[in-house]
N, C-alpha and C positions, 0 to 999 in steps of 0.2 A: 274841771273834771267832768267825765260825761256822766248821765246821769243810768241808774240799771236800766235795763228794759222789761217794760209789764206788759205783757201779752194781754189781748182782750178777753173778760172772763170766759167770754162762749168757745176759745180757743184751749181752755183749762177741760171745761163739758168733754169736749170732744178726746180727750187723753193721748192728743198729740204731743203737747207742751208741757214740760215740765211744772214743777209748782215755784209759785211765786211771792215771795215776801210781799203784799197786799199795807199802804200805810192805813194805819185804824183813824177811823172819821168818828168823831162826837156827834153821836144826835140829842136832839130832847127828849123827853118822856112819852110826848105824844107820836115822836117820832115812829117810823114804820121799827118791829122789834131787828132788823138785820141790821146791827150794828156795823159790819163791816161792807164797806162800798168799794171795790176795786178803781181806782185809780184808771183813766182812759188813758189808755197805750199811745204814744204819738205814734205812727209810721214815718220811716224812714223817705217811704216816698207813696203816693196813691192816685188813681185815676178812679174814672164812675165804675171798671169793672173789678178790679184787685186792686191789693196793697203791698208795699213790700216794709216787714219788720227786719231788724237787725240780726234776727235767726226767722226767720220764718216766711210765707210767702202766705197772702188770705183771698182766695176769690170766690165769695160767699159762704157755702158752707164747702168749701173744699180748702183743706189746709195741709200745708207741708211743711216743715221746721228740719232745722238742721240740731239733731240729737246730740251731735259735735262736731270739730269739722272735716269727720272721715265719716258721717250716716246722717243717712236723711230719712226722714218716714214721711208719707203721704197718706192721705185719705180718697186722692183723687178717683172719679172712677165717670167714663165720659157719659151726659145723658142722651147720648145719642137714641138710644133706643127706648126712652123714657115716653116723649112727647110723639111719635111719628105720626103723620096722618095717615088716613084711611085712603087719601086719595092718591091713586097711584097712578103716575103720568108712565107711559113706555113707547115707543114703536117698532117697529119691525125690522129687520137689517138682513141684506142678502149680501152673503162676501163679507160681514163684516166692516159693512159701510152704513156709511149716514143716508139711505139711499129712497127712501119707502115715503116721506114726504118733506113741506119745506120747511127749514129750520123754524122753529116757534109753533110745529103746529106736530100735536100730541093727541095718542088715543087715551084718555083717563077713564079708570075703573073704581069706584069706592067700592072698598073692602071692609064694609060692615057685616057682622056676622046674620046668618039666614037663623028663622024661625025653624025651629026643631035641628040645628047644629049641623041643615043641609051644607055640601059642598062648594063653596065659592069657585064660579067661574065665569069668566067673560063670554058674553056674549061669540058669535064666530064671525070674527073682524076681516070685513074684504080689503085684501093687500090696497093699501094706496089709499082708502078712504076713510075720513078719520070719526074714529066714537068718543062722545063724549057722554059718561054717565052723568046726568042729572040731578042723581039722587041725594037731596039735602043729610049733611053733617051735623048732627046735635051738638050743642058746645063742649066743648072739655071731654070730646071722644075720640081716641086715639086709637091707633093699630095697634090688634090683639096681638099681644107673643106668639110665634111660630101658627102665623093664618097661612094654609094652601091655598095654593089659587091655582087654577087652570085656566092657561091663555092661550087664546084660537086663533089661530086666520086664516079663511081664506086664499089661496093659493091658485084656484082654480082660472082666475083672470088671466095670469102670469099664465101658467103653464098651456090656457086654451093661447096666448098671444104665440108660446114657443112652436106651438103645432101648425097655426099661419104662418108666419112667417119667420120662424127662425128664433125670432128674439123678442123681450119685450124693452118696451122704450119709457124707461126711468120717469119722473119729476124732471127730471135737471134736463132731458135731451137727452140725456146718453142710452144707448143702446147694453141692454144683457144678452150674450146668447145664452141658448140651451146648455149648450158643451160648459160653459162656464159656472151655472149656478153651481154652489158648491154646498152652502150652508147660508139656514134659515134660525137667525138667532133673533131674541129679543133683546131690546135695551129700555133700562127708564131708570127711576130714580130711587127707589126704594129698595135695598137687601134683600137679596143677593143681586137685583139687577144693578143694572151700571149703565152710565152713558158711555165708557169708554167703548167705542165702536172696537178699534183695533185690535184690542186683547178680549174679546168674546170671543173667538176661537178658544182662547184656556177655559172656561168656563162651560161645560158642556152642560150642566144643567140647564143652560139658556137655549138648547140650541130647541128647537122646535123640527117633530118629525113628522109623517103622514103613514101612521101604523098601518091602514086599511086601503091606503092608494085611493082616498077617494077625495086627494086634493085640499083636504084641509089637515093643517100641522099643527101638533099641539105640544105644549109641556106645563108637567106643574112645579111649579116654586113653592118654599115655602117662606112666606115675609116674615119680618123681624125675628130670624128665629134666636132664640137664647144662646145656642154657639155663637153671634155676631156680635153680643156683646161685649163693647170694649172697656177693658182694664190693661192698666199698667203694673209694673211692679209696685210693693206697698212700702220697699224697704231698700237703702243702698245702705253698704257696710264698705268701708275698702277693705279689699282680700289682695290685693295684687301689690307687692312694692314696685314702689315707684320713688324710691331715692335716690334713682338717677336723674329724675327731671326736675329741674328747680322748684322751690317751696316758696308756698306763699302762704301768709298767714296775713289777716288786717281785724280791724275792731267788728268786722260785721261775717257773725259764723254762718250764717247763710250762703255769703259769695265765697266765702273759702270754702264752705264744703262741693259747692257746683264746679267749685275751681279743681278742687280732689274730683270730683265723677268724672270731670271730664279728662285730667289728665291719666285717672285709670280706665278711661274708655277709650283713650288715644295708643295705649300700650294693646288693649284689646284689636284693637283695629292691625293689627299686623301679622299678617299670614307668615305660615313657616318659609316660605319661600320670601319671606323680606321684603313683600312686597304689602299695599296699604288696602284693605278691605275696607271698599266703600260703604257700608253699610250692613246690620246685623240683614238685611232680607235683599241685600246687593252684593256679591260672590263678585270680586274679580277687580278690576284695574278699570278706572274709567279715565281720559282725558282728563275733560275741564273736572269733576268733582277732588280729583286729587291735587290738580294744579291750584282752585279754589282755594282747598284745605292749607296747602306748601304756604301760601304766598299770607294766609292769616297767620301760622302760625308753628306748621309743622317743618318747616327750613331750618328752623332755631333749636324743632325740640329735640326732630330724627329726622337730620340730614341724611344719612345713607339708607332710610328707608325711602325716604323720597327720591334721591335718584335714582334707583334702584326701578322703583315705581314711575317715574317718567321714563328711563330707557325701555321699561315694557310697553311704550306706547310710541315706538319711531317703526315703519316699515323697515323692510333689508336695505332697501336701496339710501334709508338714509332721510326721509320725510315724517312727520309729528302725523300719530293717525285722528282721523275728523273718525269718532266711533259711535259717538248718537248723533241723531237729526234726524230729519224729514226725509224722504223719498231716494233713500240710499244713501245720507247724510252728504258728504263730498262732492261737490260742494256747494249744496243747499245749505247747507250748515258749514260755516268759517268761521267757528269760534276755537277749534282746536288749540288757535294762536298762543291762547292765556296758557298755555305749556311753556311758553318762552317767559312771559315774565316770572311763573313760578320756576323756571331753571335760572333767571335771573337771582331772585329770590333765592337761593341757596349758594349763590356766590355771596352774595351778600352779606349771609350769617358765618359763610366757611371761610371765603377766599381761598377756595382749592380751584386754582389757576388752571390746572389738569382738567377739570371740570368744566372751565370756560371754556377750553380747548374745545371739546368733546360737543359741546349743545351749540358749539357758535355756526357750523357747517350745518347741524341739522337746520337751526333756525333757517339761515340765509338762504337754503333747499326750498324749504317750502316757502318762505314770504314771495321768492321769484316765482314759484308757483304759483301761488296767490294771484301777483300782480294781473299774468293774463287771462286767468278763471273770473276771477272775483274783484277786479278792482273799477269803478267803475269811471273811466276819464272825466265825463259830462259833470258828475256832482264830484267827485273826489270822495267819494264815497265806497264804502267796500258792501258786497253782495252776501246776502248771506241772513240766515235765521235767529232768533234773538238767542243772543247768548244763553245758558243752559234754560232755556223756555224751549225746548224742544219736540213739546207736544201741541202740532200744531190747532188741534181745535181750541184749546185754551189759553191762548191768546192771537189767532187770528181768524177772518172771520171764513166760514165753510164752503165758499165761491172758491176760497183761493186755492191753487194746485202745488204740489209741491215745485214747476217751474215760476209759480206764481211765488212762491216762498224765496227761492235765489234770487228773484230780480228785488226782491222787497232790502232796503238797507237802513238796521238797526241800529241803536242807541248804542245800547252794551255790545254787539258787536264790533261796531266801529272803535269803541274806545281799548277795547280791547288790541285792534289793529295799529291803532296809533302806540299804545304804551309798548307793540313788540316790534314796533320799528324804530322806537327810541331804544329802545333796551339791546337789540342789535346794534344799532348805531356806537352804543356805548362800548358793547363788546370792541368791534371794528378796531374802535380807539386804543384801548386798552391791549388789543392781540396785535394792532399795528397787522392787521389781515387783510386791509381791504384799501386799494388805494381811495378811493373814493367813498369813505363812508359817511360823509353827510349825505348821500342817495339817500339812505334810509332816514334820515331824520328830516330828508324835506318831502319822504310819503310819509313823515309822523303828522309833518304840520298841514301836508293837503289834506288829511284826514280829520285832523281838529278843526281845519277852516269847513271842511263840507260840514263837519255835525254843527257845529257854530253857527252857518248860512241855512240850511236846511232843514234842521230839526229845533232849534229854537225856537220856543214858544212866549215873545216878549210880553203879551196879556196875560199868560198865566206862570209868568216867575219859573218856569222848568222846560224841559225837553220834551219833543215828543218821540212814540217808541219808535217808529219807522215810516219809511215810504213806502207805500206799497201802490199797489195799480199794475199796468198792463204798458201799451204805449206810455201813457201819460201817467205820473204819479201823484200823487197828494200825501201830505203827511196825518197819521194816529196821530191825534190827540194825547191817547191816554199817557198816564204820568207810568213809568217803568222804573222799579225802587234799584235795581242793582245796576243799571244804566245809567239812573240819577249818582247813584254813590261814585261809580269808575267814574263818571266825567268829573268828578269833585278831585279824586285818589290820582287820577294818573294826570292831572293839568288837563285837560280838555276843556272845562270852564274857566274863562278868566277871571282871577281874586274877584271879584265883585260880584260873577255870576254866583262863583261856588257858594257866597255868602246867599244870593237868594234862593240857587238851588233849594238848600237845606232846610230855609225857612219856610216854601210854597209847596216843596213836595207832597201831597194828599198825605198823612198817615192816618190811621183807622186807632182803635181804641186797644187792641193788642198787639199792637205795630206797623209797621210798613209793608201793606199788600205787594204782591208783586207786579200788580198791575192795579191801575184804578183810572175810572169805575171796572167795576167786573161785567162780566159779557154775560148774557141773559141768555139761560138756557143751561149752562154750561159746571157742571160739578166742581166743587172745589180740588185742584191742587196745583195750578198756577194760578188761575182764576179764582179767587176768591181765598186767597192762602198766602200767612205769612211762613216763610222761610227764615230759621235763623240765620244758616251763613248769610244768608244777603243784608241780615237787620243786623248782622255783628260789620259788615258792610258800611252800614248807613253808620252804623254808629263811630267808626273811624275818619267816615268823611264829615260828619257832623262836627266830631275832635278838629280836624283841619280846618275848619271854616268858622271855627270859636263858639259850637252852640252848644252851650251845657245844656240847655233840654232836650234837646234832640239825642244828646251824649248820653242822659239820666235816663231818658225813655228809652233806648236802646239798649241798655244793660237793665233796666228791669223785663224787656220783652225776651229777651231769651234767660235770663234767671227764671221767672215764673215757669214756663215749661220743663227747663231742665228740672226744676225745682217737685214739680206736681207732678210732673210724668214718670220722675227716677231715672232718666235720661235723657239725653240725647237726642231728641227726634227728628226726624227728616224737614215735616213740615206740618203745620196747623191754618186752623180752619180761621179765616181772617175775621168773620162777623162773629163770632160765638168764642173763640180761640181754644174749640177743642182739635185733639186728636184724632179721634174719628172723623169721618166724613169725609176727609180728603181721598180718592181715589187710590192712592196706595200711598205708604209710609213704614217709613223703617224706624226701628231704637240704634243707639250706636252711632249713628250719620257721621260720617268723618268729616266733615266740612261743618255739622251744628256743633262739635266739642271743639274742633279748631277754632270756630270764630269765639267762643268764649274764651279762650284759652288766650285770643288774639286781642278781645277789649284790654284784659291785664296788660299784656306784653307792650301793645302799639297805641291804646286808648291810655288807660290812669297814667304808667310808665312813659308814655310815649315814645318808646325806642324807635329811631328813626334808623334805618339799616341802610348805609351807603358806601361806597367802592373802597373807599379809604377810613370809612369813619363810624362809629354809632354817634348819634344825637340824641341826647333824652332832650323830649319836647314834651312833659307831662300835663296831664288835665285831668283833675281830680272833681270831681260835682261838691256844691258845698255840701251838699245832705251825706256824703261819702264823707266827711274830713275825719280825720285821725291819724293813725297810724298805719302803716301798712309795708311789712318785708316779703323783699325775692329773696331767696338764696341760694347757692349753688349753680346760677344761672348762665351757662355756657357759651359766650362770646369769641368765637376762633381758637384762639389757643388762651385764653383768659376766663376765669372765674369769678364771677361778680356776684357779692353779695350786697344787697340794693335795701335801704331803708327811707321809705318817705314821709312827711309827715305835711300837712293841712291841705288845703284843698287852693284850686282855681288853677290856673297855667302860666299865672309868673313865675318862676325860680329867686326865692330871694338869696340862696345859699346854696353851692354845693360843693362838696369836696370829695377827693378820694384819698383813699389813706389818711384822713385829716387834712391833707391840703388843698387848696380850691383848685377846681379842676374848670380850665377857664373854658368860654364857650359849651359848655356841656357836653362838650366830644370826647367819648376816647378814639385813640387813634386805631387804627387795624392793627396794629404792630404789636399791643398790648400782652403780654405774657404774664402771667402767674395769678396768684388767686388776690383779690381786693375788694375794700369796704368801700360804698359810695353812698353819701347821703344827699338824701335831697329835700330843703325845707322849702316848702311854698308860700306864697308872700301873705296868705288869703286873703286873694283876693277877688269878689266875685265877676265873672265876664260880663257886661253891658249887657241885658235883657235880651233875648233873644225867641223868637216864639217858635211854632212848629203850625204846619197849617193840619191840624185835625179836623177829619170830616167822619160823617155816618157813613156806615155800608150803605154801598147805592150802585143798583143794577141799571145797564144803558139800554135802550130800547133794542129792540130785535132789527137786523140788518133788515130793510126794506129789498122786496125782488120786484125787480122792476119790466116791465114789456114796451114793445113800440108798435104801433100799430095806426096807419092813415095819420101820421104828422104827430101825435102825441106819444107820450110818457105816461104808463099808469102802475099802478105797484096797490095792494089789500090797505085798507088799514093799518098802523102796527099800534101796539097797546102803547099807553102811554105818549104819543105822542102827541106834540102840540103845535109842531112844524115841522116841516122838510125841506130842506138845502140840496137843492143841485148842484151838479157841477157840471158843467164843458172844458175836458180835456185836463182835468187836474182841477182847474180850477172856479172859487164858488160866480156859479153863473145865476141866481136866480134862491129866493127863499119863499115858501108856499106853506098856506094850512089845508089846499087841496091834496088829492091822491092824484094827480092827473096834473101833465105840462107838456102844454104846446112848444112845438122844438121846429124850427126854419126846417127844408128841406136842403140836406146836405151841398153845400158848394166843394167842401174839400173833406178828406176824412175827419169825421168827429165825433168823440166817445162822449158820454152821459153816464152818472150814474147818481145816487139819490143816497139820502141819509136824514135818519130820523132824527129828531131834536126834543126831549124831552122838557118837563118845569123848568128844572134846575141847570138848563143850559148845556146837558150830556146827550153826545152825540153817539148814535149807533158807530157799525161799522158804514163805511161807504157802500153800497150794493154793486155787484157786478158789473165791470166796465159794460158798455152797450153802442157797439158800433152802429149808429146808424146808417143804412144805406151801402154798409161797407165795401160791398162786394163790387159797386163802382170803381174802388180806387185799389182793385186789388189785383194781384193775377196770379192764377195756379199753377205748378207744375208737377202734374204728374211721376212720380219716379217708380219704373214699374221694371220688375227685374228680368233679364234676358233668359233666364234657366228656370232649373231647380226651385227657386225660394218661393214664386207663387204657388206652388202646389202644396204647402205647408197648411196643416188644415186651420188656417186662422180667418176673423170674419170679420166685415164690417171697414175694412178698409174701401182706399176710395179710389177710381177707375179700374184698370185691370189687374192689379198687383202691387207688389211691394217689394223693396231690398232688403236684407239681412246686412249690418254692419257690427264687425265685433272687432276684436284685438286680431282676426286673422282673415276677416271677411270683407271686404267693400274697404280697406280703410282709406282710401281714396274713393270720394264721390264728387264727379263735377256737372254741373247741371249750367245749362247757359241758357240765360234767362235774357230778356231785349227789356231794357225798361226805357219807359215811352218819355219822360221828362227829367230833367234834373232837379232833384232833390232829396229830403230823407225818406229815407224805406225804412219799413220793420221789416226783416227775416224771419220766417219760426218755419219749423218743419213739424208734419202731423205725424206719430211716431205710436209704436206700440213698447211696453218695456215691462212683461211679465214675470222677472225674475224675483220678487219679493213685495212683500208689503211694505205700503208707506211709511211704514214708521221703524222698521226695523231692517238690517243688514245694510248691505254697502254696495251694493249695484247699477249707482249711477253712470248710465255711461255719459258721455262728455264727448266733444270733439270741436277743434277750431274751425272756425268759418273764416276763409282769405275769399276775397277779389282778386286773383291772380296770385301775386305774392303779399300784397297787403294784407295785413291781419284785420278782420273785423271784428272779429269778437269770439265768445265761449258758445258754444249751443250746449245747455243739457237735458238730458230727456232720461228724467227720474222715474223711478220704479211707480209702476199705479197698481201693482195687485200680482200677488201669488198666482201665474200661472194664467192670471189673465190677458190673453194675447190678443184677443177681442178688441179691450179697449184700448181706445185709442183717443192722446189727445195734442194739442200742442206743446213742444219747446216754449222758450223763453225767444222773444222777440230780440234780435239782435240790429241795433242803429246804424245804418253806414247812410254818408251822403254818395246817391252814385250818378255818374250822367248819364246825360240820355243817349243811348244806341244798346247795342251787345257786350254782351260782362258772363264773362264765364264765372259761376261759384264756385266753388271750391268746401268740401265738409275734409278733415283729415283728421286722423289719430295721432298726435304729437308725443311728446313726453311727457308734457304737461297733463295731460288727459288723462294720466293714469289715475285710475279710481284708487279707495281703501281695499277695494277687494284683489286686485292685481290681475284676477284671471278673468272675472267675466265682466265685462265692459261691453255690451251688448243691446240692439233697441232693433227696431222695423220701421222702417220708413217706408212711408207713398205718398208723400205730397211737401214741395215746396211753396210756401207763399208770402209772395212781394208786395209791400202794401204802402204808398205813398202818403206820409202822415203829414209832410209836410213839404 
């Protein structure tokens, strides 16, 4: 019999916790006079930052309990704005870009208060040249609540370069014109400022003006003010019935009450139009966050909201839409896929056959699509942005362009691809639709074999996140947690790896970052941010691969938040595991109450959902054993009431209706309402570990130059070596800033990467053709009419062509190439129809040699309106020989964007370049 539970007394102080029968201790005479001594509480489960009790969650002085198990009450309240320093890093952004200097290098101001309560302001900061305040910080002194500041710059450089010559010329090379400056905002790190470059346009108190025309722009902030103060709710009550969704009740009022918030924040989450609202500060239908959510948990719970919610997400003509990404998403971004496995996913729980009908023609639409955009022959690999990491500064590094983001191929992307080419494949079988449907299950297994050959990491027990590079590729290092989880979930590692997967994976101290190490510079909310869906993630695949710690730490990493926030929340801050500080966040997250909802369902339960069958596969932690009831829980046309009892994932017993229910399946065919019990053997899994590491940031991407036969690049902090490479791969390891490089015999790219103590490696730095322009040839594409006269700048010879859905969509250029071998293709392009990080105006178009296909060009959006800039495509591989070769650029089917109408770019230069 278990024994009560005693809260720690200083849990009693706080008048969170109820009172507690207290055993009375004998002392002696001499004794201190407090006779009575509380009893130390065991916890259920505990790390160095929190605990978890049987009703209650403890991480230091912030405590949550569950009052029963429909209310929680918390104390939490975040310290974000407790400790801030004074010192305040920022720099300057024209357009809303990273653009004023090079990453790692910051103007800092201490905002300590002046004598006689004068006005704090920055000195008047010349664009481009960086300040660094000096001024020592006394210990234990922090930013005053709601300090103003006034912040300058200089502008005068800029604008005297617009009046020479038209433009002024960036850090990076790139060119601004006049016509184009639009806005002069600030970014840094302290409230209200922000690193996010992109959404400083919403933000108009950042923008910086020039009141007096005398070239210097200014605005004042006001830092840490007391409106930024973050709090959550203090209190969850359930208000909302929910007796139509299965109940669950078990020995620990804690996870039952998180298991109530969250199945009455899953009822919240449903707009009157039936469809699933992504989040309390997310309005509307997203792809992957809704298919996420389906495939944890919401196929089982509201099927017809779910389909409902994915048919709002197929174009007319019958294609799944790609709606977030980089540079006009489509297709930079190819994760839309995971739409298929969560339409998967709802056959599975319904077997509404209707429904198979229905998603199997979309799927097959777009994976053919797919194949010639985004598939890449050479690795077997597919193109494309890390799965819902869609903000590309925070997780990759600031060199790379959004055509530099398409060529790069992902961990969770790829897994993704595989699991919906099997899951189509499946269909095929079952609709008897497709004479040939192992097609797709053998692009399942070329895509398991490229991540398998490619992104395996055999010295460090895990995957790495992508390839990336230009010509030549190398693979990221770093560990990517929902990447890790799919390749465990959908078979992409084999039994043995999934086993090391789980145990080598980096996790941090409040769960499974989303990436690790974190990227230096860079605000938390991929970077430096744990996400539940993804930890409810890990913690299923950890279920698969037999590690009950991994299993335990993962239902305690999203219980605490759910627990101390009063919901639901989008994402937290991975070193500290507050809510604040992440770049934006929502309450509600329909993908953080699904994955709790999904530990119960698919983790303790194990419910294994397949064509014909469920499997209960259960895995109970020992610290979890007791008791624990579903009920009411809705299996196709059957109702199961579920009662388990002891812990570990043998089955020593189980029955249905009283009789043993063999293999633990029921069949699909199942009709009417039954009891099913399940006793576990307890028995505990073979020791299993987790590889826990400290937060740890990786050195700043080294920028490297060439100049009379060398390699040279600044210092970067922390480092303790540097690794080259030639052409992908590691050519050379130095503690100098400086390397001698042969003078080019054939084309050859370099690039450099810092090495810090502990063996964590920067980003790679920007490819760096040496000598390139030997092995390369240009072709002008300069238009016959009308389109040069278009008032755009900075292109290169006489002009440019205009290509759209109705303009040039035939472009052939014929080119002599002087030897046989491999070429890269890219064309220099303009594409000012949106910002990089938002809408859908990627144009696209196939590149043939005649009628041969060689490959996808796209030429992703780089700026609202900026026509100006201008940079390359994506290098496209053909072996050609040597003589005359007409190109070919065309507008196919396949090319249609998300957008349908504007599909749109400027072209003035082809170039051929013999890599090999």
């Amino acid at each position: 019999m278990r024994h009560r539970f005693c809260p720690p007394h200083f849990l009693l102080a706080l008048g969170l916790l109820g009172s507690c029968h207290m055993p009375k201790v004998t002392t002696s005479s001499s004794a201190s006079s407090n006779a009575l001594v509380p009893a130390p509480a065991q916890p259920i489960w505990q790390s160095e930052t929190y605990a978890l009790y049987p009703d209650s969650v403890v991480q230091g002085k912030h405590v949550a309990r569950a009052v029963s198990r429909t209310e929680l009450a918390s104390n939490y309240q975040s310290p974000a704005n407790e400790f801030q320093s004074p010192q305040v890093s920022f720099k300057f952004s024209l357009n809303g870009k990273d653009n004023e200097m090079q990453p790692g290098q910051d103007h800092v101001f201490v905002a300590l208060p002046k004598a006689g309560g004068a006005a704090l302001e920055t000195p008047v900061i010349v664009f481009g040249q960086q300040y660094v305040d000096k001024t020592p910080v006394p210990a234990n002194t922090y930013l005053a609540p709601n300090t103003p500041l006034k912040i300058r710059v200089d502008m005068r450089p800029v604008l005297a370069a617009f009046q020479k010559q038209g433009y002024y010329q960036l850090y990076n090379g790139q060119k601004l014109y006049k016509d184009d400056l639009k806005h002069v905002h600030v970014a840094g790190n302290t409230t209200p400022l922000s690193w996010d470059f992109d959404n400083l346009i919403n933000k108009p108190q950042l923008e910086l003006k020039d009141p007096d025309g005398d070239g210097i722009y200014e605005t004042t902030v006001v830092l840490n003010a007391h409106s930024d103060a973050k709090t959550t709710a203090k209190q969850w009550k359930q208000s909302l019935d929910v007796s139509g969704f299965p109940q669950y009740q078990s020995d620990y009022p804690l996870l039952d009450a998180v298991y109530n918030l969250s199945i009455e924040e899953a009822k919240r989450a449903v707009e009157p139009d039936g469809t699933f609202r992504t989040g309390q500060e997310w309005a509307g239908v997203w792809t992957r966050d809704i298919s996420y959510s389906i495939i944890l948990s919401q196929a089982l719970l509201q099927p017809e909201v779910a389909k409902t919610s994915l048919m709002r997400k197929v174009t007319p003509d019958g294609r799944i839409i790609q709606d977030t990404g980089t540079g006009g998403a489509y297709p930079c971004s190819t994760d839309r896929m995971i739409w298929a496995v969560a339409a998967w996913e709802i056959y599975l729980t319904t077997g509404d056959e209707a429904w198979l009908r229905k998603v199997y023609h979309i799927i097959k639409k777009s994976i053919e699509d797919d194949v010639p955009n985004a598939y890449d022959a050479q690795t077997g690999l597919v193109r494309g942005e890390s799965s819902f990491l869609d903000w590309r500064e925070q997780t990759y590094p600031k060199w790379m362009q959004p055509a530099d983001i398409y060529e790069s191929e992902n961990l969770g992307t790829n897994a993704v691809h595989a699991q919906a080419n099997t899951v189509l494949s499946h269909m095929a079988r079952l609709l008897k639709e497709d004479g040939d449907p192992m097609r797709f299950s053998k692009l399942a297994e070329r895509i398991r074999g490229g991540i398998n050959e490619h992104l395996w990491q055999a010295e460090k027990g895990y995957y790495g996140q992508y390839l990336y590079g230009r010509t030549y590729k190398t693979v990221s290092p770093r560990a990517e947690a929902l990447g890790a989880a799919l390749s465990v979930l959908f078979d992409v590692a084999p039994t043995e790896r999934q086993t090391t997967v789980v145990q080598r994976t980096p996790v941090m101290a409040y769960g499974i970052p989303c990436i690790y190490p974190q990227i230096a510079g860079i605000p938390p909310y991929h970077n430096n941010a744990v996400w539940p869906f993804v930890q409810s993630y890990w913690g299923l695949a950890a279920a698969k691969a037999g590690n009950e710690t991994a299993l335990m730490e993962s239902i305690a990493a999203v219980t605490r938040p759910a627990a101390l926030f009063v919901t639901n929340k989008e994402n937290f801050v991975a070193s500290n595991g507050d809510f604040a500080g992440t770049q934006v966040n929502s309450s509600v997250m329909l993908w953080s109450l699904s994955g709790n909802l999904g530990l119960v369902y698919k983790g303790l339960f194990g419910m294994d959902f397949q064509a014909d069958k469920l499997v209960f596969r259960p895995f109970v932690p020992q610290v979890l054993q007791g008791t624990r009831r579903l009920t009411n829980f809705k299996y196709r046309q059957a109702v199961l009431n579920v009662e388990m009892t002891g812990y570990g994932r043998t089955i020593r017993s189980i029955t249905m209706d009283g009789q043993p229910l063999p293999e633990a399946t029921l069949l699909a065919t199942l009709t009417g309402t039954h009891n099913i019990r399940i006793e576990l053997a307890n028995e505990a899994p073979s020791a299993a570990a987790q590889n826990k590491v400290p937060h740890h940031i990786s050195p700043m991407t080294p920028a490297v130059s060439y100049r009379s036969g060398r390699l040279s690049w600044p210092a970067v902090a922390g480092a303790k070596a540097y690794q080259v490479l030639r052409n992908g791969q590691f050519a050379a390891r130095t503690t100098d800033t400086d390397f001698a490089v042969p003078a080019p015999t054939a084309y050859t790219e370099y690039q450099v990467l810092a090495v810090d103590a502990a063996g964590h490696e920067s980003f790679a730095s920007e490819p760096l053709a040496i000598e390139g322009d030997k092995f390369r040839r240009s072709y002008e594409l300069e238009a016959s009419a009308p389109a040069a006269k278009l008032p755009y700048k900075g292109f290169a010879g006489k002009g440019f062509i205009e290509i759209s859905k109705t303009q040039n969509r035939r472009v052939a250029v014929r080119v002599q190439v002087p030897a046989d071998g491999v070429y890269a293709i890219d064309f220099r392009y303009a594409n000012g129809n949106g910002p990089i990080n938002t809408s859908n105006k990627c144009a696209i178009r196939t590149l043939r040699n005649g009628v041969r296909q060689l490959g996808t060009v796209v030429l992703p959006q780089r700026g609202v309106g900026e026509w100006s800039d201008w940079g390359y495509s994506n290098p496209v591989m053909a072996q050609l020989s040597k003589g005359t070769h007409t190109l070919t650029l065309t507008f196919e089917r396949a090319n249609e964007n998300m957008n349908g109408e504007v599909n749109q770019a400027m072209l003035d230069q082809l170039r051929l370049t013999r890599v090999r």
